[in-house]
C-alpha positions as CSV (number, residue, x, y, z in Angstrom):
1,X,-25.7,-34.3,-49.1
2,X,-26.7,-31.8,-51.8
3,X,-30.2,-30.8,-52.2
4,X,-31.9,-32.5,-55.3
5,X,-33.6,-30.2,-57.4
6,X,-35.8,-31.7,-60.3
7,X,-34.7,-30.2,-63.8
8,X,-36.7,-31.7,-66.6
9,X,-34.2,-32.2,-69.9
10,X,-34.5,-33.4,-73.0
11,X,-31.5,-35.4,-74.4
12,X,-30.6,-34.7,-78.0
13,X,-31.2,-37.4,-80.8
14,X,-33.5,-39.6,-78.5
15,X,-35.7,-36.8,-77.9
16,X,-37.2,-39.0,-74.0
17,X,-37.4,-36.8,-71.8
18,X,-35.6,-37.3,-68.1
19,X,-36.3,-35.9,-64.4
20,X,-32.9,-34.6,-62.4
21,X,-29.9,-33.8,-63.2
22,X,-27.3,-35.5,-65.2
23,X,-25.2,-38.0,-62.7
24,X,-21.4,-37.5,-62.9
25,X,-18.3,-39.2,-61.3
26,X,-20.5,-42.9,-61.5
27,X,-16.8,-44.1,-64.0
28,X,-16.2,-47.3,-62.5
29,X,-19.5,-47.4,-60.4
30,X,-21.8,-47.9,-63.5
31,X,-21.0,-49.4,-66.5
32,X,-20.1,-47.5,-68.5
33,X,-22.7,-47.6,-71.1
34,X,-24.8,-46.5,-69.0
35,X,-23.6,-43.6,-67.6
36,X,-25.7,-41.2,-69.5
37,X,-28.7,-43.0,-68.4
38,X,-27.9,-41.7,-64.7
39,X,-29.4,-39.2,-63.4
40,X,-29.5,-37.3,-59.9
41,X,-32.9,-37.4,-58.2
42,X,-35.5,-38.2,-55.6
43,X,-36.3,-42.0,-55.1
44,X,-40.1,-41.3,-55.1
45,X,-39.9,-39.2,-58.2
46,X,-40.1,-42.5,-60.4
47,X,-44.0,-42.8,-59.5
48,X,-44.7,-39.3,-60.8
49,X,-42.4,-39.9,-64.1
50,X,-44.3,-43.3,-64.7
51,X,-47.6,-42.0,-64.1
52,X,-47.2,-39.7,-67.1
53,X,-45.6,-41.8,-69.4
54,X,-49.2,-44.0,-68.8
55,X,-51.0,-41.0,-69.6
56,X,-49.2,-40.6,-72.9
57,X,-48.5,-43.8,-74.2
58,X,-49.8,-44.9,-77.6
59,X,-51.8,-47.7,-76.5
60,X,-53.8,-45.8,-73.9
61,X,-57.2,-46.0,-74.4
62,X,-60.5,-44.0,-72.8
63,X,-63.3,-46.3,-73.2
64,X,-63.3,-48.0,-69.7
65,X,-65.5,-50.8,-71.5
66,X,-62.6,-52.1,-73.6
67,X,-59.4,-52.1,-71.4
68,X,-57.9,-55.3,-69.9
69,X,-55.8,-53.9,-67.9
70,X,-55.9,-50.6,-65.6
71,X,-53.0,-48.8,-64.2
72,X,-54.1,-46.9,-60.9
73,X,-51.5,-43.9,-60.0
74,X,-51.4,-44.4,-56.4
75,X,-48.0,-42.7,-54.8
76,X,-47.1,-45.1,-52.4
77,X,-43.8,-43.5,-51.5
78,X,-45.6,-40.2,-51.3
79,X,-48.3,-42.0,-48.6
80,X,-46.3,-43.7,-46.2
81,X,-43.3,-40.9,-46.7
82,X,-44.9,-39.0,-43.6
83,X,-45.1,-42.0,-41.2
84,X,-41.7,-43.5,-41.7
85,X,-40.1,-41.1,-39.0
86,X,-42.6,-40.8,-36.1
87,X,-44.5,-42.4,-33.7
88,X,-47.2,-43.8,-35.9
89,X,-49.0,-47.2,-35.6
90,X,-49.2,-49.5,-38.2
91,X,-52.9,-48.6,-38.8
92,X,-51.8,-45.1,-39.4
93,X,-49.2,-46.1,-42.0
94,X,-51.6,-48.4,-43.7
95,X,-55.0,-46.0,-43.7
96,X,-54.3,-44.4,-47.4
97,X,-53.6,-47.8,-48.6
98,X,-56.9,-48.9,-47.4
99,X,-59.0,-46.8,-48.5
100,X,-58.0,-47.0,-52.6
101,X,-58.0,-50.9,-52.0
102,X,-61.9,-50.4,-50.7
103,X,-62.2,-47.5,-53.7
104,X,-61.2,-50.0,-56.4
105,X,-62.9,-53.0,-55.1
106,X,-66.3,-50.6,-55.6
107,X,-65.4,-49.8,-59.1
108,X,-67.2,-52.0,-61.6
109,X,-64.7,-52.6,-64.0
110,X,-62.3,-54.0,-61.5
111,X,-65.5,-56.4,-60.2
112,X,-66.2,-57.3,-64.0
113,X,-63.2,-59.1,-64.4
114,X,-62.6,-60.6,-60.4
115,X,-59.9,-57.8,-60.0
């Protein structure tokens, strides 16, 4: 297995900007269409790309009063990463999980609108 190593590129005419490296010999694997959307990189790296699209997309707003919806960056692969080969308990898997339910049950906007 090679090592993954995250490369930040920017693909010409669509301007988006991708995480890894581009993904070869997928030919008969992937369709081929979408071969150039293939990239090589870490699994968990999806939570870290979506959390900053949500910080720049266009219909982000700041005024806690008058969003509907909330998007909470939580890395869940990132949490329970550390317990998935050793000796923990449950409990121990599930504490960081826990704790930001408890956090955004306490926030006001979440209790304005029944979560």
């Amino acid at each position: 297995m090679r090592p993954l190593e995250p490369v930040e590129l920017t693909l010409r005419c669509s301007g988006k900007r991708r995480v890894g490296t581009i993904a070869t010999g997928l030919s008969g694997i992937v369709p081929e269409n979408l071969v150039p959307a293939w990239y090589w990189t870490d699994q968990f790296v999806s939570e870290i790309v979506f959390h900053n699209r949500m910080l720049n997309h266009k219909c982000r707003v700041l005024e806690l009063e008058s969003t509907k919806a909330f998007y909470i960056p939580f890395y869940a692969g990132l949490a329970v990463g550390k317990y998935l080969w050793s000796n923990s308990t449950a409990k121990d898997r599930d504490l960081h999980y826990g704790m930001m339910l408890k956090w955004v049950q306490d926030q006001p906007y979440f209790k304005r609108s029944n979560g």
